[in-house]
C-alpha positions as CSV (number, residue, x, y, z in Angstrom):
1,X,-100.3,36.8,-53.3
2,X,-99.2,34.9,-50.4
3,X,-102.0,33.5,-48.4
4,X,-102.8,33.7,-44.7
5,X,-101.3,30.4,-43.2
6,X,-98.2,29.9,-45.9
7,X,-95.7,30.9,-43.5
8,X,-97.3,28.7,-40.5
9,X,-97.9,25.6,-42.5
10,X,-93.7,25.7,-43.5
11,X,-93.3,25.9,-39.7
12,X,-94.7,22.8,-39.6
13,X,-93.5,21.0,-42.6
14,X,-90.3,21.6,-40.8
15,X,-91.3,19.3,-38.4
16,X,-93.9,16.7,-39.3
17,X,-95.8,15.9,-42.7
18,X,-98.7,18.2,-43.3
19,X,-102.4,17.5,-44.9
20,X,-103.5,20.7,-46.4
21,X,-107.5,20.4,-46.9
22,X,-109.8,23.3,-48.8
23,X,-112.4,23.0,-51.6
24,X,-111.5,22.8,-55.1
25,X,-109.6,25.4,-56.8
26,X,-109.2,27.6,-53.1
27,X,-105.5,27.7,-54.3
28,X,-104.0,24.4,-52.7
29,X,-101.6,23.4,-55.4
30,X,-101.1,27.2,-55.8
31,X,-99.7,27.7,-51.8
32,X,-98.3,23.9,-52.2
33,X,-95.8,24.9,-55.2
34,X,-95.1,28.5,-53.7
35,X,-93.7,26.5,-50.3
36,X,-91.6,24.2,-52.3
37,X,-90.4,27.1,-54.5
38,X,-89.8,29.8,-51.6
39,X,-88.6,27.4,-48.6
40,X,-87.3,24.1,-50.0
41,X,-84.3,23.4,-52.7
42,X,-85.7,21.1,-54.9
43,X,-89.5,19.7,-55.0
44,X,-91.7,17.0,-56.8
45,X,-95.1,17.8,-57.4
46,X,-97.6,14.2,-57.9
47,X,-101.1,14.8,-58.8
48,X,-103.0,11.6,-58.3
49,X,-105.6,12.7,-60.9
50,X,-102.9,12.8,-63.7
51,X,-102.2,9.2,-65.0
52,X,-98.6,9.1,-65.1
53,X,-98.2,11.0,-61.5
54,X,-100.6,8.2,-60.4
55,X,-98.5,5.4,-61.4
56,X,-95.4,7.2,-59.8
57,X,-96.9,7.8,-56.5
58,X,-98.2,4.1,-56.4
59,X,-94.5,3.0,-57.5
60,X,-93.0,5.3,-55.1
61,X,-91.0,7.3,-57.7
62,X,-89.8,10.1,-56.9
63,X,-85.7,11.6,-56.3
64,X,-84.1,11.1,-53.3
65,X,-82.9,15.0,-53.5
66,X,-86.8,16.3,-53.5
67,X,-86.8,17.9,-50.4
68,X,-90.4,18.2,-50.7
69,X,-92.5,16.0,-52.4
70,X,-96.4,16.9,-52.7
71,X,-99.1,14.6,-53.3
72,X,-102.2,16.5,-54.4
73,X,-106.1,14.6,-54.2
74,X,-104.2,11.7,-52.7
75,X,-107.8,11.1,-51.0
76,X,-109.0,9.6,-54.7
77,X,-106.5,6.3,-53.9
78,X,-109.1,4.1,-51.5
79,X,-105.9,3.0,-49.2
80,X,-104.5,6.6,-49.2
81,X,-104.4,6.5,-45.6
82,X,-102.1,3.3,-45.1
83,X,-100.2,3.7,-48.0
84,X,-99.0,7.4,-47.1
85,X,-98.1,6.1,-43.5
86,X,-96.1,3.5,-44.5
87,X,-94.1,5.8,-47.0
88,X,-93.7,8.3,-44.3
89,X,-92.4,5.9,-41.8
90,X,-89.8,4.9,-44.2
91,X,-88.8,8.7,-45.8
92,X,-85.5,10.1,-46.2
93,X,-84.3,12.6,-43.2
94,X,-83.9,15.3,-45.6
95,X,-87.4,14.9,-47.2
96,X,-90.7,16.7,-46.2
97,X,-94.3,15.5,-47.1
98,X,-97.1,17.4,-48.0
99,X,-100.4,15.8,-48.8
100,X,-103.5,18.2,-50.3
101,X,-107.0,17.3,-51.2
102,X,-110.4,18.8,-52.0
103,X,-112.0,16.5,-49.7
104,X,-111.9,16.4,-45.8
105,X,-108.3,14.5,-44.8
106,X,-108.9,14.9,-40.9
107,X,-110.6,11.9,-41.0
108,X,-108.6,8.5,-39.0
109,X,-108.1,5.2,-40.0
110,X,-110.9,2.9,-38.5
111,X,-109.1,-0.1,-36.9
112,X,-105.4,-1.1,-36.7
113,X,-102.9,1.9,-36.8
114,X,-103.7,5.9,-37.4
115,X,-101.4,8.1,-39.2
116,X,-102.4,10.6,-35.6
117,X,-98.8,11.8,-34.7
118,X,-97.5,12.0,-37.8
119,X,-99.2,15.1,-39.3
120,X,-101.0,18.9,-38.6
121,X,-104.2,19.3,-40.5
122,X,-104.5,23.0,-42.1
123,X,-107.4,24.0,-44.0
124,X,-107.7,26.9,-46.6
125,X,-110.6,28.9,-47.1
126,X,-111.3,31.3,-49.8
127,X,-110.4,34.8,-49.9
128,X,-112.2,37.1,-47.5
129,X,-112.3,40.9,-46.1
130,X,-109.2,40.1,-43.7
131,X,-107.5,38.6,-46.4
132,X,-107.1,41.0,-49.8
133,X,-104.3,41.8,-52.3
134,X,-102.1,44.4,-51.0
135,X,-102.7,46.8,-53.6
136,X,-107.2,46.3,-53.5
137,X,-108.8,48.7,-51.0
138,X,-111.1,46.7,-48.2
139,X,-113.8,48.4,-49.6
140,X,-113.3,47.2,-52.9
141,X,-112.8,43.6,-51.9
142,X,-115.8,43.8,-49.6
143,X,-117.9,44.5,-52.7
144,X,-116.0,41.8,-54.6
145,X,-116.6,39.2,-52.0
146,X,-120.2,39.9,-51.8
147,X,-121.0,40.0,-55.6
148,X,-118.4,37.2,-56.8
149,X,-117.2,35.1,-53.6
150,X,-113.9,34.4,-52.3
151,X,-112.3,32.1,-54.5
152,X,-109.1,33.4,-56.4
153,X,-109.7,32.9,-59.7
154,X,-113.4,34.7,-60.3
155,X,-112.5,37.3,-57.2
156,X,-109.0,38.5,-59.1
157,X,-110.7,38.8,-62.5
158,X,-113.6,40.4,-61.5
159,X,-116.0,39.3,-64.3
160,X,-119.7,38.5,-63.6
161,X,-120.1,36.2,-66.8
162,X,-116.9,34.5,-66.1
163,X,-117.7,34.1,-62.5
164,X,-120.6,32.0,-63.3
165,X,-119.1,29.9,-66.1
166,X,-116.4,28.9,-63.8
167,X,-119.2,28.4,-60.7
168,X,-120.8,26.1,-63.0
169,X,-118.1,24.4,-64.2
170,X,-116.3,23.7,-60.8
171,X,-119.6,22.8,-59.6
172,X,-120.0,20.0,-62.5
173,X,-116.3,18.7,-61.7
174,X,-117.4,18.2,-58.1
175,X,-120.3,16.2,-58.9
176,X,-119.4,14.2,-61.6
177,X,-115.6,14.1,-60.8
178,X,-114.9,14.4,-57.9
179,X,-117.8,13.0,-56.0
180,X,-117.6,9.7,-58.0
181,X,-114.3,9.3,-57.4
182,X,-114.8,8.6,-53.7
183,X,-118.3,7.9,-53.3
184,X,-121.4,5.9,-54.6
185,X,-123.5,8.2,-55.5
186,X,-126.4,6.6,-58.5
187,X,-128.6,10.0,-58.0
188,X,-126.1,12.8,-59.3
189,X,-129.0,14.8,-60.8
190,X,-131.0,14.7,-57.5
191,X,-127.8,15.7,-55.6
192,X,-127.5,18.5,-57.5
193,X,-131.1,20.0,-57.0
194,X,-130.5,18.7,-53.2
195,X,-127.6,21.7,-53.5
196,X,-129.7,23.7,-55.0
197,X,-132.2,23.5,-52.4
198,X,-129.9,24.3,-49.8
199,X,-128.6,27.3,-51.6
200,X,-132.2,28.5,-51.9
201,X,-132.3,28.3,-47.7
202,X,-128.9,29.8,-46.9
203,X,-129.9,31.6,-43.3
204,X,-132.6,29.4,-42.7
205,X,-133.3,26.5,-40.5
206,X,-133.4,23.2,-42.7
207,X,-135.6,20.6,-41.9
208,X,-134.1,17.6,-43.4
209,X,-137.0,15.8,-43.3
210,X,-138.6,18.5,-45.1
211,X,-136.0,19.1,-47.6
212,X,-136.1,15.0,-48.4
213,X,-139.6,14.8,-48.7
214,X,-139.5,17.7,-51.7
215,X,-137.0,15.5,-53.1
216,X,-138.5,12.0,-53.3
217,X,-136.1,10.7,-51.1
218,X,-135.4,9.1,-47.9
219,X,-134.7,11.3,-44.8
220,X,-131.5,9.6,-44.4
221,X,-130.1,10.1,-48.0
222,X,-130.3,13.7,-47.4
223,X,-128.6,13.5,-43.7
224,X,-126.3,11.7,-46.1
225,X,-125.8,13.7,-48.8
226,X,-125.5,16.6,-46.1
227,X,-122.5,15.0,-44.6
228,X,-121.2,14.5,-47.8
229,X,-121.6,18.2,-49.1
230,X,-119.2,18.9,-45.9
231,X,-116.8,16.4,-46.7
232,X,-116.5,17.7,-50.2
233,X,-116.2,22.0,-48.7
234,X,-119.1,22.4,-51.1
235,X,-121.2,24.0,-47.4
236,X,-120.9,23.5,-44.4
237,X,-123.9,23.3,-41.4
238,X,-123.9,25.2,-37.9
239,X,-125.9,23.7,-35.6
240,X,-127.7,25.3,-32.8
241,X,-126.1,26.2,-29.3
242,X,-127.7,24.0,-26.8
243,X,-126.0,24.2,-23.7
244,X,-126.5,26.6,-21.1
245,X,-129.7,28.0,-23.8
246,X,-133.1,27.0,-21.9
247,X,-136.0,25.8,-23.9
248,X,-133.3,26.1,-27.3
249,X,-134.3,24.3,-29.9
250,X,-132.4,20.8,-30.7
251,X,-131.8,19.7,-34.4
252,X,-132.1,21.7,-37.7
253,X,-128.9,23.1,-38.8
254,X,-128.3,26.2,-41.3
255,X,-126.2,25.5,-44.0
256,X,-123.7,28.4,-45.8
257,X,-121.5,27.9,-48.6
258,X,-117.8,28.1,-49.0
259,X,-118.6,30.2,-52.3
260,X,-120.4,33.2,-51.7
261,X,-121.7,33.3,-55.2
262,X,-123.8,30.2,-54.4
263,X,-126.4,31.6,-52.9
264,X,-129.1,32.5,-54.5
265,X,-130.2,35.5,-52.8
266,X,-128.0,38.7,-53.2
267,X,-129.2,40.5,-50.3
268,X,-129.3,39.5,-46.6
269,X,-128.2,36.2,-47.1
270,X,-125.2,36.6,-49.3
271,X,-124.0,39.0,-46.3
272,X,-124.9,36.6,-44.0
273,X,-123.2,33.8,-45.8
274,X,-119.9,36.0,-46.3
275,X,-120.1,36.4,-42.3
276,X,-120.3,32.3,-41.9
277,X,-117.7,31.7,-44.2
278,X,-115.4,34.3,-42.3
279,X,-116.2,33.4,-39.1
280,X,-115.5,29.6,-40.1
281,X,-112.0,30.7,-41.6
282,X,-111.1,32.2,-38.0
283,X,-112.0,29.9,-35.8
284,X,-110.3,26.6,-38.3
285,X,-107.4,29.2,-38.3
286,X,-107.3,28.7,-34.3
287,X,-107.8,25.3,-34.1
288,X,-105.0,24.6,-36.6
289,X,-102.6,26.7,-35.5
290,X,-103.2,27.0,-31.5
291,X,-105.1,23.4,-30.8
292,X,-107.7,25.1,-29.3
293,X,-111.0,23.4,-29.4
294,X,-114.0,26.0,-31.7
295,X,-117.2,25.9,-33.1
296,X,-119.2,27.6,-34.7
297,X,-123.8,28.0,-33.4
298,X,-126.7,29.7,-33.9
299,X,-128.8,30.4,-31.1
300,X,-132.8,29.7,-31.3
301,X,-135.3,29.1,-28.4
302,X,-139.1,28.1,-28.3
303,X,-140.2,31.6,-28.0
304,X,-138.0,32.3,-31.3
305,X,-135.5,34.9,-29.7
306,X,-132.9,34.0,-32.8
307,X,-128.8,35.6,-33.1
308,X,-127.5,34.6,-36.4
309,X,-123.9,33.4,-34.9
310,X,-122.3,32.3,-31.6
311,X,-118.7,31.5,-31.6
312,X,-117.7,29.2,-29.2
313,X,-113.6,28.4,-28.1
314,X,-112.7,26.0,-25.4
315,X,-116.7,25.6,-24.3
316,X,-116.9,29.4,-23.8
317,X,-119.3,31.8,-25.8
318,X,-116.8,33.9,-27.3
319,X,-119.0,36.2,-29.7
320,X,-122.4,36.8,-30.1
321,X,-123.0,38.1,-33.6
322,X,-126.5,39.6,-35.4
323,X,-126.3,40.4,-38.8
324,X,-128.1,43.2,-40.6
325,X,-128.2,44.4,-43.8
326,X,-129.0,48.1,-43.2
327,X,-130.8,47.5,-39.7
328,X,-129.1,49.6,-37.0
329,X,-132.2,49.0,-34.2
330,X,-130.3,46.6,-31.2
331,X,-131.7,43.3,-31.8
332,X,-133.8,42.5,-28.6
333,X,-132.4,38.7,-28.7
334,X,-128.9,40.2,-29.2
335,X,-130.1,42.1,-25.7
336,X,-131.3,39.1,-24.2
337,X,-128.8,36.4,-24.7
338,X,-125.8,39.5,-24.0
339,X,-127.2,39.5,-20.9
340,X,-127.3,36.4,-20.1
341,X,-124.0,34.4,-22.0
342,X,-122.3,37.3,-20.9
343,X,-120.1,37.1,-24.1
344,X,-116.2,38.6,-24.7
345,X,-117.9,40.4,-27.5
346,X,-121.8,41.8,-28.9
347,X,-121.9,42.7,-32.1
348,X,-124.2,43.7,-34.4
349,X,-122.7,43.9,-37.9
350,X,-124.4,46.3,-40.5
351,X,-123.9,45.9,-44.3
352,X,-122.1,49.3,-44.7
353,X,-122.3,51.3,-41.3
354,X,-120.2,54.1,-41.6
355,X,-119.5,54.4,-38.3
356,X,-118.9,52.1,-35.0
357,X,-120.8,53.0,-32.1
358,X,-122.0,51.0,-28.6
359,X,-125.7,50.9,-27.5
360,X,-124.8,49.2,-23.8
361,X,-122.5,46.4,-24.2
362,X,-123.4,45.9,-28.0
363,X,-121.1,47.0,-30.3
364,X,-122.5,48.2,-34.0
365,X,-120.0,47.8,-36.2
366,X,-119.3,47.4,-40.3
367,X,-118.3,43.8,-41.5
368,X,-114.8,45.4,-42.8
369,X,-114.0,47.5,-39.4
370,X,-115.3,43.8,-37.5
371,X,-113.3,42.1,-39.3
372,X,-109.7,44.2,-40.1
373,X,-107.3,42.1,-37.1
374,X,-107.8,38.2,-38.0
375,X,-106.1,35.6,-35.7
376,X,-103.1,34.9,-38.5
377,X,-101.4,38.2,-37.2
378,X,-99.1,36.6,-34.8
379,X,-96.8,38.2,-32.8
């Protein structure tokens, strides 16, 4: 299947080199060699994970006809950075570049010259209900997404079993592949119940402090290991929405995954989580395709008035977003802080509503009717 940003990220190959970020097996190399074969004449595929690829890209071996040439988990080479700006400096007119990895690539050079000019960033999320196979009904994929998560390979085949055995196994690769390949990290083992923990807490506020304590280790190795979890789109942490909130609260973040078969809990939080994740995919959409400047909240004050999800574009409150699993009471907060932030839109999203309906200003809607128009329908 063709995936949501294909036909925007050739628009811009057209024009400048672009780094094509996502967590493993989200379907880079898949969208990568579907570009070179539907848009470009001839292509070279390098993966810098694959010995003899490594020595080419290194060597800077590769045919002058390649009119694209594609350097997947470039990220792994310590000087990936200077080494693909001085190639592109120096490329052939009639050659494009396209440079994919499983680990964060929007990241600049510190000191000396950036590669800022020379590229777009696009980042590919996993499958979700404004995203399906032609041929699946929504209601089918919503149930799919919720029980097996996003990614293509366990979503497509729809096996439980096989779903976990790849989970685990991707999981593994992460941490003992991928992990060590651009970072010292001597406590694998403890990592990996550090994700754990956070998988246990998806929806709740975590106290790092907390969280490191459990753990036998230092407050900063798991603000750390945190960041580190983000660079590698294992999760990824919204923070709380502080400005024009009085009395909010400051610091703990919540943390989803980009897997909805992480978490742990198959109820509320799994529906939260596929919300995040969805959400998350929208708004990186937007940035990467318009420029526009978005992010992601919660909402909390001291006298614990809580909504789940505030999206925020350009420093304006955008949506205000409560999710319920079967709940279709208003939330009171979702009252209060309409009131107040004066949103675009209210929403109150319910598991499997069957039908939309406004209490005020508040929109109660289903996750599939909230979500049917994404931002990649241009034009």
């Amino acid at each position: 299947m063709q995936r949501y940003c294909e036909s925007f990220i050739y628009q811009d190959l057209i024009k400048k080199m672009v780094f094509l970020g996502g967590p493993r097996q989200v379907g880079k190399t898949t969208l990568s060699q579907r570009l070179c074969h539907d848009h470009f004449a001839s292509g070279t595929y390098l993966n810098y994970d694959n010995d003899a690829d490594r020595r080419a890209i290194l060597n800077a071996q590769w045919r002058n006809d390649s009119t694209l040439i594609i350097f997947d988990e470039l990220h792994k080479y310590p000087h990936w950075k200077r080494w693909i700006k001085g190639i592109y400096d120096k490329k052939l007119a009639s050659q494009q570049y396209l440079v994919a990895g499983s680990a964060r690539l929007d990241v600049y050079k510190r000191g000396g010259d950036s590669l800022l000019g020379r590229y777009h960033y696009w980042r590919l999320h996993p499958l979700t209900i404004d995203e399906l196979p032609t041929e699946m009904s929504t209601h089918e994929g919503y149930q799919r997404l919720l029980s097996l998560g996003g990614f293509p390979e366990p979503f497509l085949l729809a096996d439980e079993r096989e779903a976990k055995r790849w989970r685990r196994e991707r999981f593994d690769r992460i941490l003992r592949e991928d992990i060590r390949d651009i970072e010292m990290v001597r406590q694998v083992q403890l990592l990996s119940l550090f994700v754990d923990a956070l998988r246990e807490r998806v929806g709740g506020m975590v106290t790092l402090s907390n969280l490191a304590n459990d753990l036998s280790i230092a407050p900063a190795t798991a603000k750390n290991w945190l960041a580190l979890i983000e660079k590698m789109y294992i999760g990824f942490a919204v923070y709380p929405l502080v400005k024009n909130i009085p009395r909010a609260i400051q610091k703990p973040p919540k943390v989803y995954f980009y897997d909805n078969g992480d978490v742990l809990e198959s109820g509320g939080a799994r529906l939260e989580n596929l919300v995040a994740t969805t959400l998350l995919k929208r708004l990186h959409f937007i940035e990467d395709y318009y420029g526009e400047r978005c992010s992601l909240h919660y909402i909390r004050d001291k006298e614990g008035r809580e909504i789940d999800f505030a999206t925020v574009i350009n420093n304006k409150v955008i949506d205000l977003i409560e999710v319920k699993s079967t709940d279709t009471r208003v939330s009171s907060s979702l009252q209060y802080y309409t009131e107040r932030l004066k949103p675009q839109n209210a929403v109150q999203l319910v598991g499997n509503l069957p039908r939309s309906f406004h209490q005020g200003n508040i929109l109660l809607t289903s996750p599939i009717e909230f979500f049917k128009n994404p931002p990649w329908q241009v034009g």
